[in-house]
N, C-alpha and C positions, 0 to 999 in steps of 0.2 A: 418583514418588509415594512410593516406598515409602523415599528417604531424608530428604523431608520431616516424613514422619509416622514413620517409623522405624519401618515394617515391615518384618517379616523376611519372605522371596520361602515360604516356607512355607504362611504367612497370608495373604501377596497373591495364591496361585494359589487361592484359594477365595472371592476378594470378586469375583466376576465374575456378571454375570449369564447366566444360563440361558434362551435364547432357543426351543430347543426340543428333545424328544427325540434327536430323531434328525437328523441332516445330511450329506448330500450332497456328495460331490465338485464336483458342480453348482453345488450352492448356495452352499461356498465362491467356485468362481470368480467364481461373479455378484456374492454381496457384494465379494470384492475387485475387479471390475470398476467396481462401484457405488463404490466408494469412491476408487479413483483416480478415476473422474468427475468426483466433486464433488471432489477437488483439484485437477482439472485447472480448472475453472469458476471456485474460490476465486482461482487462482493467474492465470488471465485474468482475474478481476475488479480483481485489485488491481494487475495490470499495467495494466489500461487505467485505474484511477485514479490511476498514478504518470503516467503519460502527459497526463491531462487535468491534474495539477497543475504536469507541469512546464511545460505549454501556458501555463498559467497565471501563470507566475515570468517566462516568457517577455516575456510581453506588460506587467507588471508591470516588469521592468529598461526594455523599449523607452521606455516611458511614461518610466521614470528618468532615461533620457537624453538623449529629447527635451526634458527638464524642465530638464536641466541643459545642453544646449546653448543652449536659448533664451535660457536666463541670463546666458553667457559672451556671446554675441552681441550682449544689452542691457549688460552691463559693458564690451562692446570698443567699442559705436558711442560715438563722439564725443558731446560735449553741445551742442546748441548756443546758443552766446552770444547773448541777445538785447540788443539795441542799444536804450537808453533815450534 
């Protein structure tokens, strides 16, 4: 942040909020417990949605190549001549 906005680390150790008096060795570990949590939860969320997409590319190629097998199949059969 502070080399976007070109704050000096002076200035930036005072734009923080103040969440309470007083705190706790406790309460430290609990919010950083709390917080790896919810990274851990973000980073399972977005594994199981790389998961479901690639599920998804998957079945999308299959489709592709039945599509284009079928084709070569109608390109290879024979025509047949009919006799007038």
């Amino acid at each position: 942040m502070e080399r976007r906005f070109r704050i000096e680390d002076a200035v930036l150790k005072y734009m923080t909020v103040k969440l309470s008096e007083d705190i706790s060795a406790e309460e430290i570990q609990q919010a950083i417990g709390d917080i790896a949590a919810r990274e851990a939860a973000v980073k399972e969320a977005a594994e199981a949605e790389e998961a479901a997409n690639e599920e998804v590319v998957e079945k999308v190629v299959e489709k592709v190549a039945e599509k284009a097998a079928e084709k070569t199949v109608e390109e290879a059969a024979p025509v047949k001549e009919t006799e007038e």
